[in-house]
N, C-alpha and C positions, 0 to 999 in steps of 0.2 A: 308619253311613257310614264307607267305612276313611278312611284320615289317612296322610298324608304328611310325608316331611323329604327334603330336598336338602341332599347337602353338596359344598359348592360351592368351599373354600379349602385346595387339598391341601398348600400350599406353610405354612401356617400353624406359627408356631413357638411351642410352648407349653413346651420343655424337658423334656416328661415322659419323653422317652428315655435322657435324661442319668440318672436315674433305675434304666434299665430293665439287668440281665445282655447284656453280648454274647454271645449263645450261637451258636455253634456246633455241630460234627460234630467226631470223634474222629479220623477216620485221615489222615493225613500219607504223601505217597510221592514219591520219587525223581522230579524233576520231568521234565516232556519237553521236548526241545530244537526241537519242531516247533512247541510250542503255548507262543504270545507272549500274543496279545489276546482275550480270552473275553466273546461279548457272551450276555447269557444274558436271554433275552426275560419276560416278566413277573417282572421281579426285584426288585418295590415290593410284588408278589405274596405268599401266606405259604409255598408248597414252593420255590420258587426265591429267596424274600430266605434261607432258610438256608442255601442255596447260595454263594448273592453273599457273605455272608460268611465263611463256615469257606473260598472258596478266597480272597478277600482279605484276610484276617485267617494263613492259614494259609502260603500261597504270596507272603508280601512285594515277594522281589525275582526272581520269578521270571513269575508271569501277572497282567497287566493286565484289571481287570474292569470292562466294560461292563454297568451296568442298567439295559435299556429297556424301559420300561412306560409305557402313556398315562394309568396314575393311574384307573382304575376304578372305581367302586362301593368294592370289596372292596380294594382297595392301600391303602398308609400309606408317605409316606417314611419314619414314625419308624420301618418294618421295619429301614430301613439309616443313618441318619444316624446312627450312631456310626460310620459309614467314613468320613463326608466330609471327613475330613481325612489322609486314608491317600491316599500318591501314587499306589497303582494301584488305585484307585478313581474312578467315572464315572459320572453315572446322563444318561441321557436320553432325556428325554421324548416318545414317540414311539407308532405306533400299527401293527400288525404287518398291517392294512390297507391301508395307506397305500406302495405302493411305492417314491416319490421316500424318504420317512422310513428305510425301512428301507435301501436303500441308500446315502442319506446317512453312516446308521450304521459301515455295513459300511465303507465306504470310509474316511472322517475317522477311525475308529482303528486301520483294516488289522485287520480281524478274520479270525483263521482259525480259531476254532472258533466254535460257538454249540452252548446250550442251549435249548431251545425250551420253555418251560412256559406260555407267555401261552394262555391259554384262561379261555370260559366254563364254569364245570366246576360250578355248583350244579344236579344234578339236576329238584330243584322246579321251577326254573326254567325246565325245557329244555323243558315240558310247554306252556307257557303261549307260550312265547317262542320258538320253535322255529326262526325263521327268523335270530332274532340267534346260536345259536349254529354256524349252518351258514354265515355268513359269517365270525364270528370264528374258528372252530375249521377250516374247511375252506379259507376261501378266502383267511384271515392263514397261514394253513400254506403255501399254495400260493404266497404274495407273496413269503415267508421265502425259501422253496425256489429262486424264480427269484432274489432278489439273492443268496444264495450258491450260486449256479451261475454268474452273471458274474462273481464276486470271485473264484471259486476257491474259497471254504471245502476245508480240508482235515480238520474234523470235525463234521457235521451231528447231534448228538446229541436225536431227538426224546423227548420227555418224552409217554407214553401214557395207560393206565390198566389197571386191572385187568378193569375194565367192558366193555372192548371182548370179551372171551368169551362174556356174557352169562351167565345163572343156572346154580349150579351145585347139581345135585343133593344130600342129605347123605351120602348112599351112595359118590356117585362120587367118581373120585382126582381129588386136585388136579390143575389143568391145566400143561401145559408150554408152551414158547415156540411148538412147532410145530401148538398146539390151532387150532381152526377158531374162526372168529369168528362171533359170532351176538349183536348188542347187541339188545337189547328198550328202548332209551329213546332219544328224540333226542339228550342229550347223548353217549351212549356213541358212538351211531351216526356220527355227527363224529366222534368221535375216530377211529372205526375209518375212516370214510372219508379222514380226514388220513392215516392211518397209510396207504393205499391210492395215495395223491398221492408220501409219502417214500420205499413202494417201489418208482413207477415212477419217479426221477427215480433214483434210483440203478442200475437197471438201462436207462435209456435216455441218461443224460447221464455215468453213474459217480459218483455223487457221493457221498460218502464219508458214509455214513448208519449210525448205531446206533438202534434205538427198544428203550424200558424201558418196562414197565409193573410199576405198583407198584400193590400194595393201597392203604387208605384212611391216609392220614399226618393224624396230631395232635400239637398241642403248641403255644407259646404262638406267637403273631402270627398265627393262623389267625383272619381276618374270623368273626364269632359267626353267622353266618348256618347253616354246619354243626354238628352233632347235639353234638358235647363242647362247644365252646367257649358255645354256645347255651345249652345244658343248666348249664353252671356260672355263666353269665350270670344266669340265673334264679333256682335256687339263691342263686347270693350278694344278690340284690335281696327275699329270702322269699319268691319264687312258686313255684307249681307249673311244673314239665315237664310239654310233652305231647306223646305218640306219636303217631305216624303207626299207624293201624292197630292190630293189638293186639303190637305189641315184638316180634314172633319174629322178623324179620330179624335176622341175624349179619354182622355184617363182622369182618374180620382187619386190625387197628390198628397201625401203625407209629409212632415214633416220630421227630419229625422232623431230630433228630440224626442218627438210626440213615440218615433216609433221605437226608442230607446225605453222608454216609459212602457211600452207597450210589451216588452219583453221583459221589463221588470216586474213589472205587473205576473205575467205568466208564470214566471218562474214563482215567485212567492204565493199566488193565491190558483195558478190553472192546477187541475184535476190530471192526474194522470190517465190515459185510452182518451183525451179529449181533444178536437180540432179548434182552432179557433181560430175566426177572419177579423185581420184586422181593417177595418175601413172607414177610409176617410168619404167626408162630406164634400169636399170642393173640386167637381169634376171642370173641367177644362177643357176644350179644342185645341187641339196645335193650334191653331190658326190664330183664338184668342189669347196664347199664350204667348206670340210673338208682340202681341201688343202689351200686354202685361212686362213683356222683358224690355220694350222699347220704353216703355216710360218710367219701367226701375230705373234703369243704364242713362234714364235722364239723353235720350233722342228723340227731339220734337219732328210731329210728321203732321201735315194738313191735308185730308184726302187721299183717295187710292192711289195717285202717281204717287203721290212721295212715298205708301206704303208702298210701293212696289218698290222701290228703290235699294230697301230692306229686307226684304221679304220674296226669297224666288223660290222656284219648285224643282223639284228633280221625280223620276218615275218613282212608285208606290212599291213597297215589298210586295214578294210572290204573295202574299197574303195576312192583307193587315186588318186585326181586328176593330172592329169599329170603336167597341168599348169593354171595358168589365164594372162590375156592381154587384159588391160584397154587404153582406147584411150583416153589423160589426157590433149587433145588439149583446152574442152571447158574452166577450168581451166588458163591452160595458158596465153589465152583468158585474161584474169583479170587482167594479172602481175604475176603471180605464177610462180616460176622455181623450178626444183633441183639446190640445189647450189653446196650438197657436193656428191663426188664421193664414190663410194663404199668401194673402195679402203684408203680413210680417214674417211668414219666412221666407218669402220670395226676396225680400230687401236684405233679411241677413244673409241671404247665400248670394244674391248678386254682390251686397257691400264685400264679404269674402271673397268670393272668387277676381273680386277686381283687383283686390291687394296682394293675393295668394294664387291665384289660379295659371298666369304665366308660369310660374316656376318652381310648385309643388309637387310636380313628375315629371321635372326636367321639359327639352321641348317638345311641346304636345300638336306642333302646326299638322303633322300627319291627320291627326285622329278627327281633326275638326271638317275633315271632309265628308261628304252624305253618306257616304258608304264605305267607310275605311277595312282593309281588309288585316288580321293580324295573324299571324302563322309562328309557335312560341311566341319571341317576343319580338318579330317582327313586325311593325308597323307601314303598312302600304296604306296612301292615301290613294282613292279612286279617282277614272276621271269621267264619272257619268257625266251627259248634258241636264245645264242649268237652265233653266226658261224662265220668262214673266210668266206663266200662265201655268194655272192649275193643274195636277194632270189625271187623267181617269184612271182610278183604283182597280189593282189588277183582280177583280173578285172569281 
């Protein structure tokens, strides 16, 4: 029978952030004299709380930051309560659904830019639940887009994905901004549909639109529900991992410094009507990354029986893409780099999640199952079968 947990008190102060590194993004630029109030939507979230702080941590007295998040499943204030005491800091609690909320927002602190990353964005997920990510992801897109079309926003900066191209051959080149879109999964498919909503509001109302897509970003505050933070979850508890499938998918891993930076970057030097992919160089196999996470977590293994020991399989999604390969030259372009190697943020996020990861969103033992199902904020762990042995990809 699976089993469940509800976590129900997001506002709960346990102090364990007082604790925790403020981290940050690296780059710093010359500020803009158009951009005052930055409200940046899922920002309790884990790719936009490192946003919310490297620009209020970074930018003092120069941009005012809004985080509005309605507190999710997957949010934590402790992503950002080491700002709530920074005067150009703000969070509120809000739902990108809800149009009175968001214009509320817009209004009460005069915002004229926004970032957009509030989405459902766990793949598994989008299989089962298909109809919650086509209201969150398409039709909080389309709420967004009409309140800063009444305020005015003067920079709509939407937050994508890499996903929206769909699979990429091993053969083929990486793709460019101008690549054709073709998603194979509900959640891609939202995304690309939102992206479809931010280009016509720009070409029917002008409204002043950037969209980024970036590969897959890791590092620590990322809810354990995805493949690293899951994967060293378990590890540090003495379980095995287990795959989807038999490991050959590869994704291209950023680091979420790097991709803090990477939105810094956009905001100060990207063009307005412009796409930009951000991407990273160090692609990976599940497979090799279970080894990578075995020798951060410091678990010696000699030979395949002991990896197996470690390392077991469960069936493949209805359909799992092999790979994605973004071409992140235009980007570059700008000043933007990777700075940090794979290899050193894999150490910072395992070293954090070993010391933070039990008890930075309460108990997480549900989610760490292969296929955890969530309903609100219902947490069902699955009981697929686990096996020693690979399993053939459902193509």
């Amino acid at each position: 029978m699976a089993t469940a947990e509800r976590r129900t008190n997001f506002f709960e102060e346990t102090g364990l952030w007082k604790d925790a590194p403020l981290l940050t993004g690296s780059t710093k630029y010359e500020t803009l004299p158009d951009v005052k109030n930055i409200m940046i939507t899922g920002g309790a979230g884990f790719i936009a709380c490192w946003l919310v702080r490297h620009l209020t941590v970074t930018y003092p007295n120069a941009y005012n930051i809004v985080s509005f998040d309605k507190l999710d499943y997957c949010a934590s204030l402790n992503n950002t309560r080491a700002l709530n005491d920074k005067r150009n800091f703000t969070f509120y609690q809000g739902d990108i659904t809800n149009p009175s909320e968001v214009v509320d927002c817009l209004e009460r602190y005069n915002i004229d830019t926004i970032f957009h990353f509030a989405a459902q964005s766990h793949v598994d997920l989008s299989f089962g639940n298909s109809y919650g990510f086509t209201h969150t992801n398409v039709y909080g897109t389309h709420v967004l887009l009409e309140g800063a079309k009444k305020v005015g926003i003067k920079r709509f900066i939407h937050i994508s994905t890499d996903e929206v191209y769909g699979e990429v051959k091993d053969e083929d080149d990486d793709l460019l901004e101008t690549s054709i879109l073709a998603p194979t999964n509900p959640y891609a498919a939202s995304k690309a549909a939102a992206e479809m909503l931010v280009h016509s509001y720009m070409k029917s109302f002008k409204l002043p639109v950037i969209i980024v897509r970036s590969n897959n970003v890791y590092g620590p505050h990322q809810y354990p529900e995805k493949v690293i933070p899951k994967f060293t979850c378990l590890l540090n508890r003495g379980e095995p991992v287990v795959l989807h499938g038999d490991g050959s998918p590869t994704r291209r891993y950023l680091f979420a410094g790097d991709a803090a930076d990477a939105f810094d970057t956009i905001l100060h030097r990207g063009e307005i009507g412009h796409i930009y992919n951000v991407g990273s160089y160090d692609e990976i196999s599940n497979l090799e990354l279970c080894s990578h996470l075995l020798k951060q977590v410091g678990i010696k293994y000699e030979g395949e029986e002991e990896f197996k020991k470690w390392v077991k399989y469960t069936h493949d999604r209805p359909f799992n893409d092999h790979r994605y390969a973004v071409d992140g030259t235009k980007l570059r372009q700008l000043g933007w780099e990777q700075k940090t190697s794979f290899a050193d943020g894999l150490k910072i996020t395992v070293d954090w999640y070993k010391q933070f990861g039990e008890q930075w969103w309460g108990n997480i033992t549900k989610v760490l199952s292969p296929f955890p199902v969530v309903v609100d904020r219902l947490i069902v762990s699955d009981t697929e079968a686990i096996t020693d042995s690979p399993q053939p990809g459902q193509k």
